[in-house]
C-alpha positions in Angstrom: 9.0 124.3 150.8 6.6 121.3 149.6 5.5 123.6 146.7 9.0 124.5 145.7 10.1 120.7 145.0 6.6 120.1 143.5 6.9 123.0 141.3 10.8 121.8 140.6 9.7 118.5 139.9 6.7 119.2 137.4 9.6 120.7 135.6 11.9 118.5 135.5 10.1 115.6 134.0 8.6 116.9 130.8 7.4 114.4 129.0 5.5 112.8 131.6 3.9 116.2 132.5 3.0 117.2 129.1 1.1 113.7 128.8 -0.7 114.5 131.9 -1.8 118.3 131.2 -2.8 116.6 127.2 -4.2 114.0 129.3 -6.7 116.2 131.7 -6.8 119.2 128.7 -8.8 117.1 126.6 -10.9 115.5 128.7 -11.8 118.8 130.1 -12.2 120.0 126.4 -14.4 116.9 125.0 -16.3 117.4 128.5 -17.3 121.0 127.3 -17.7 120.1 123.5 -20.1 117.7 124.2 -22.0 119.9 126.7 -22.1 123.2 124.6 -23.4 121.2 121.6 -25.9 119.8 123.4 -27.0 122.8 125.1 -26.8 124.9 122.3 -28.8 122.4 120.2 -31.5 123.0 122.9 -31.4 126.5 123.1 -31.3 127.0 119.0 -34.4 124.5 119.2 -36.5 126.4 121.5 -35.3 129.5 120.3 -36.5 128.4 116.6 -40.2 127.6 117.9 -40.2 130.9 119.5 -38.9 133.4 117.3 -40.4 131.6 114.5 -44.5 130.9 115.2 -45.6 130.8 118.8 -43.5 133.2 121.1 -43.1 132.5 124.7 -46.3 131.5 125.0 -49.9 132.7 124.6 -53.3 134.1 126.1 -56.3 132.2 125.1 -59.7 131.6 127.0 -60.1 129.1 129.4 -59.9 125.9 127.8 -59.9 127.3 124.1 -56.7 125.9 123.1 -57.3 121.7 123.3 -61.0 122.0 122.5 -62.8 122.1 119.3 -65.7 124.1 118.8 -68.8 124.4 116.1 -68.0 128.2 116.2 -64.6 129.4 117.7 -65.1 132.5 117.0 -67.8 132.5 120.1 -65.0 131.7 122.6 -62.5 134.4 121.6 -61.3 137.4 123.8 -64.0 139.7 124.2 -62.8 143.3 125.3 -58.7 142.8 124.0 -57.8 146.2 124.2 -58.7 146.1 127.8 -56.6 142.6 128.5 -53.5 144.2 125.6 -53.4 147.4 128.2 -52.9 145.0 131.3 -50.3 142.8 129.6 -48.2 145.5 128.5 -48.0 147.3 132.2 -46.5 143.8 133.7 -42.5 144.3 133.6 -41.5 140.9 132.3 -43.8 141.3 129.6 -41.8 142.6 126.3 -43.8 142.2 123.9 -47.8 141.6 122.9 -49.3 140.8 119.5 -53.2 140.4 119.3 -53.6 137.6 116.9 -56.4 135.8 114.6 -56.6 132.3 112.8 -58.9 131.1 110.4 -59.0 128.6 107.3 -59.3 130.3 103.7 -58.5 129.6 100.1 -56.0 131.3 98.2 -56.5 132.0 94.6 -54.1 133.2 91.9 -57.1 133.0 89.0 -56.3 129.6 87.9 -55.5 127.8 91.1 -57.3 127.8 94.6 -55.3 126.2 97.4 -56.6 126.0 101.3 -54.3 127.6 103.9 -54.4 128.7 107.5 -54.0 132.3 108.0 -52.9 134.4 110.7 -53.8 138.0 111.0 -50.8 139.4 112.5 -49.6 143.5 113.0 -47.2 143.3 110.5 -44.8 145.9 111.8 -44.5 144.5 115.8 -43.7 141.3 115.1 -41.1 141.3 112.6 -39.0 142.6 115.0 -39.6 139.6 117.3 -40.5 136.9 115.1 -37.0 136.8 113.3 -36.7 133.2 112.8 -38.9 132.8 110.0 -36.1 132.4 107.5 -37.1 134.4 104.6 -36.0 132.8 100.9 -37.9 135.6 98.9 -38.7 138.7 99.9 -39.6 140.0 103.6 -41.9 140.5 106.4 -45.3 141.9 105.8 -43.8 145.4 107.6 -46.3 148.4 107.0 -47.8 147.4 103.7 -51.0 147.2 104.3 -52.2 144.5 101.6 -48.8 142.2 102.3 -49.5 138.7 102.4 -46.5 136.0 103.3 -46.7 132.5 103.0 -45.0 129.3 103.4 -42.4 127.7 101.0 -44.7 124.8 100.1 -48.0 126.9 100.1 -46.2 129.2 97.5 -45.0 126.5 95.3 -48.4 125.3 95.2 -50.0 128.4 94.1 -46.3 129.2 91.9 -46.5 132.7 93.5 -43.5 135.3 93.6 -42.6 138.2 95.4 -45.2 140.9 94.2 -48.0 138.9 93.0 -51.8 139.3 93.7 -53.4 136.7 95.3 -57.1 136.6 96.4 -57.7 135.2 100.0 -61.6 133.8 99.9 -63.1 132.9 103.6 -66.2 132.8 105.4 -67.2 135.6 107.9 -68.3 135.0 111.2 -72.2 135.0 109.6 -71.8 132.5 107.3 -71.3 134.6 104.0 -68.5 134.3 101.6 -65.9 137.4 101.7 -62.5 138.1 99.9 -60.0 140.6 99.9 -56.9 140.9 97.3 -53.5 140.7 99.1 -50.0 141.4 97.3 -46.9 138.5 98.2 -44.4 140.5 100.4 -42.6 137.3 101.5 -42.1 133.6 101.6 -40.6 131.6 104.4 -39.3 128.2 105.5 -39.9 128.1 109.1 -38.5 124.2 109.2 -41.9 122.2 109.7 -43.7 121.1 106.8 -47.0 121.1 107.6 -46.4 125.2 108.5 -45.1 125.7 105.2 -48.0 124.0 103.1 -50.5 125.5 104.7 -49.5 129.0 106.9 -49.8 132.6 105.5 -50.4 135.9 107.4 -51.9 138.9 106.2 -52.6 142.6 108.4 -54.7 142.3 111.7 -57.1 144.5 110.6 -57.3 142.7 107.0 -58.4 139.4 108.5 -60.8 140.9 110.5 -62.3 142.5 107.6 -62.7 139.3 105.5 -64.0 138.0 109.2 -66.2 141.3 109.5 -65.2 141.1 113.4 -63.0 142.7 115.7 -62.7 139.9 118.1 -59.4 138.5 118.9 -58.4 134.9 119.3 -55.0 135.1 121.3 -52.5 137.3 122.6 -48.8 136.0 121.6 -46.3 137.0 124.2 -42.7 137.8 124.1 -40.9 138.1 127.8 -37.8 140.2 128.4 -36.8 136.8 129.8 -37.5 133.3 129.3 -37.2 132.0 132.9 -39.8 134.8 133.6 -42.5 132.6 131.9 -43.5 130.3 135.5 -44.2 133.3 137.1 -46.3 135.4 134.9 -48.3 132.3 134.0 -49.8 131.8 138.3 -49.6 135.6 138.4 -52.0 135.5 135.2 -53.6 132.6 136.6 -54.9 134.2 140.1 -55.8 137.5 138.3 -57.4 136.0 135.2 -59.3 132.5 136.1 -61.3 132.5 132.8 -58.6 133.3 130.7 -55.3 130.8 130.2 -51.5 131.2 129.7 -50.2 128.5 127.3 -46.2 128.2 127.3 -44.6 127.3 124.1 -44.0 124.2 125.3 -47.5 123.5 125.6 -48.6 125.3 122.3 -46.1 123.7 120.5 -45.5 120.3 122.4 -45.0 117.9 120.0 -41.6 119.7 119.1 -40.6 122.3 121.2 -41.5 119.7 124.2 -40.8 116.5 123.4 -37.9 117.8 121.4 -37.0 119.2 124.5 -37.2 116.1 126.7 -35.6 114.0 124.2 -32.5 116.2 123.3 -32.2 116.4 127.1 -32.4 112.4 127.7 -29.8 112.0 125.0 -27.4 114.7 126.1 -27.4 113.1 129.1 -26.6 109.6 128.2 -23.5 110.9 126.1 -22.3 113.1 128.7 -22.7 109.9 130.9 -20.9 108.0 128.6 -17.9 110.8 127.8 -17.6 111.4 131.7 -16.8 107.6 132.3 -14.2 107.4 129.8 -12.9 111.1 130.5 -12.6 109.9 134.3 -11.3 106.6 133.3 -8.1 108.4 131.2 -7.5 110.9 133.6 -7.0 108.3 136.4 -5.4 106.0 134.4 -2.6 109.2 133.2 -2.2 109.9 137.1 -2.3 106.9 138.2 0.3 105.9 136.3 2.8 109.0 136.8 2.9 107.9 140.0 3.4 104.1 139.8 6.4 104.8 137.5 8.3 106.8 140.3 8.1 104.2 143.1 11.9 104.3 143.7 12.2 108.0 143.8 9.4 108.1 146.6 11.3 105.3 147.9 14.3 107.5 148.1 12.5 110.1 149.7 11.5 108.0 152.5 14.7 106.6 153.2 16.4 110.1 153.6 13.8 110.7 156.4 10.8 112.1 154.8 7.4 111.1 156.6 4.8 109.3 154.3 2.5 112.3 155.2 5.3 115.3 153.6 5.6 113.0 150.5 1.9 112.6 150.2 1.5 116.4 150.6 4.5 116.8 147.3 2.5 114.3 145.2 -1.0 116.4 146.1 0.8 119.7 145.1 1.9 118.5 142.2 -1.2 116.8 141.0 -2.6 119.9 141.9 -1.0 122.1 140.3 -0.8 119.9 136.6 -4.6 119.6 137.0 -5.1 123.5 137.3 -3.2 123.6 133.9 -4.6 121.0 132.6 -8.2 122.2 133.6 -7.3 125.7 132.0 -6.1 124.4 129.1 -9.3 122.8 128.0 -11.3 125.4 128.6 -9.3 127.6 126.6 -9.5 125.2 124.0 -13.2 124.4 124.0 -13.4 128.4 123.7 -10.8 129.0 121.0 -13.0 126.2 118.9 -16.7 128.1 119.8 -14.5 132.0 118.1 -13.1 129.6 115.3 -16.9 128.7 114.4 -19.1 131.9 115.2 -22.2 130.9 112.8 -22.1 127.5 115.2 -22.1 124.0 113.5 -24.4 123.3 110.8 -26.6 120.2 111.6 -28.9 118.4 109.0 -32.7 118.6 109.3 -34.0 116.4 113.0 -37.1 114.3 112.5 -40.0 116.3 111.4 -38.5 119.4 109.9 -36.9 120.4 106.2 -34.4 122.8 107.2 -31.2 122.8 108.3 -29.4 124.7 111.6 -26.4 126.1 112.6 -25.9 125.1 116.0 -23.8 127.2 118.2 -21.5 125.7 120.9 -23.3 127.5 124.1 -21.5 127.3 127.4 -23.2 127.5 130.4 -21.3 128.6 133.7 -22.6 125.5 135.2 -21.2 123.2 132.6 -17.7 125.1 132.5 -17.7 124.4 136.8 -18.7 120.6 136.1 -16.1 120.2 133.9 -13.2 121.8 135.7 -14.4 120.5 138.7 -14.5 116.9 137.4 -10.9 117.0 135.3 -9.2 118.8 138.8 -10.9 116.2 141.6 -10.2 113.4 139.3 -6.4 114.3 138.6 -6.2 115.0 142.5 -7.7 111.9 143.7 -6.2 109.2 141.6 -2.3 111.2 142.8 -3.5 110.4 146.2 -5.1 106.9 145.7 -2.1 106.0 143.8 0.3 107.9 146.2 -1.3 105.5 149.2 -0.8 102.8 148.0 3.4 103.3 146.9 3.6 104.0 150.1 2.2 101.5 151.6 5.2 99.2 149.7 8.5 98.8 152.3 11.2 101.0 151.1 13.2 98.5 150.3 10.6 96.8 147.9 10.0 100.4 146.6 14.9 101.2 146.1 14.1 97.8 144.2 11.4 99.4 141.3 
């Protein structure tokens, strides 16, 4: 019966309800916005470092990564095809490229400019490393002389899609060696200093011009992500002179501290939004209630108890927050289809390229912020229904 008159009486006062479902719908909605911008900012951000340069992570030897030494080429993997067997047999492991880096100049004929190069297999990882962002040409693929390089190393050397370039470097015995490469691509990965100075040319190309087989690193990419903790101790207790670097550690000036400080901020603004979100919605309650103190005073003088007219205003408070809570997640979701390619931000602090960042809800998020807009609406009806009915009736006939 108490759900019948609530129900009767959520319709019968229609402005007052519509400004309390607007009221709870858009703080529900902002509460999401702000959340799946955020979170999608992180996500495209990590997803960037990943997809574009470093992977998940990476398998170097034992303290290889943080130290310099006289000849690096001394500490590099010995026996890879052994270690490239193991990795690929572990389940959470998707993906592995064998990978070498070395410094070499890059010569047109007129112009020599030094770069780092990566020896990379060409045809593997363009299908994971898709977030290189292309303006001319492609990936290396299958062409066995296919050099790419950076935006700013390209302008530098005023290279095009199909010219020759000659890559000079030093083999591991100290003698001069070059090969002739043919420009397949050129990318803007975002970070400056990667497109000034990075190019990649075959695997087996680099270790020609190095006149060694060795391998520096193993890049990995996991089926998952989360996988990442667990396949690093697993690697750890099987493999104590080798290391697995995440690509928050390989990367740590911006895929970590970028991390940490996107996270810091989204959390002050979702502080921020949640006090004035809970602030409106208490407020819009609040205030539906206040403004019927002589129809609860009614109620009570025809005999009702102060616990049946607490249970009406609970219903109905109930049963406007639901809506209200629906509606603004079928908002905040009607704006994420209305924007597919996601919101396009301008470049953060240290990069030169701009992202479109998609609105990503999490479940977790979407259960805060119903959660939050229903309690709130529910709480402030009772709070507000207490203390009504704490007036005499008389006082209350009088409103």
């Amino acid at each position: 019966m108490l759900a019948k008159f609530g129900i009767r009486n959520i319709k019968r006062n229609q402005r007052r309800t519509v400004v309390a479902l607007g009221t709870i719908g858009v703080g529900v909605f902002g509460l999401l916005l702000i959340q799946g911008f955020f979170t999608g900012l992180l996500y495209t951000h990590s997803q960037n470092s990943i997809h574009s340069r470093h992977g998940h992570g990476q398998i170097t030897t034992k303290g290889y990564w943080d130290q310099p030494f006289e000849k690096p080429i001394n500490h590099w993997l010995t026996n890879p095809s052994a270690l490239l067997k193991e990795l690929k047999a572990d389940p959470r492991v998707e993906h592995v490229f064998p990978r070498v880096q070395f410094f070499a100049l890059l010569s047109n004929g007129n112009t020599h400019v030094a770069g780092r190069g990566q020896g990379v297999l060409g045809p593997e990882e363009s299908v994971f490393f898709n977030q290189m962002n292309f303006v001319a040409g492609g990936p290396i693929g299958t062409r066995k002389d296919g050099l790419v390089l950076g935006q700013g190393l390209a302008k530098a050397l005023n290279a095009k899609i199909g010219d020759s370039l000659t890559v000079l470097g030093q083999t591991v015995h100290g003698t001069l060696n070059g090969i002739d490469t043919t420009v397949t691509g050129i990318f803007n990965v975002g970070f400056k200093e990667a497109d000034d100075m990075l190019f990649q040319i075959q695997l087996d190309q680099a270790q020609l011009l190095l006149e060694s087989d060795k391998i520096e690193s193993m890049v990995l990419g996991l089926k998952q992500e989360n996988d990442w903790q667990g396949f690093s101790q697993d690697f750890a207790d099987k493999y104590p002179m080798l290391e697995a670097l995440s690509v928050y550690q390989i990367d740590f000036v911006w895929a970590e501290n970028g991390r940490l400080f996107l996270t810091a901020l989204m959390n002050l603004f979702r502080g921020i939004f949640l006090g004035v979100i809970l602030l409106a919605i208490y407020n819009s309650a609040s205030n539906t209630i206040l403004e019927r103190k002589r129809e609860l005073g009614m109620l009570r003088a025809n005999g009702e108890s102060k616990a049946s007219v607490i249970g009406l205003l609970v219903i109905e408070g109930a049963t406007i927050a639901s809506l209200g809570v629906l509606l603004g997640v079928v908002l905040a979701f009607m704006v994420n289809f209305l924007i597919p390619g996601g919101i396009i931000m301008p470049p953060t602090p240290g990069t030169n390229r701009a992202l479109a960042i998609p609105l990503h809800f999490e479940m977790s998020a979407v259960v805060l912020a119903m959660l939050t807009g229903a309690l709130t609406a529910i709480l402030a009806t009772l709070l507000s229904a207490l203390q009504v009915l704490k007036l005499p009736i008389a006082t209350a006939l009088k409103s």
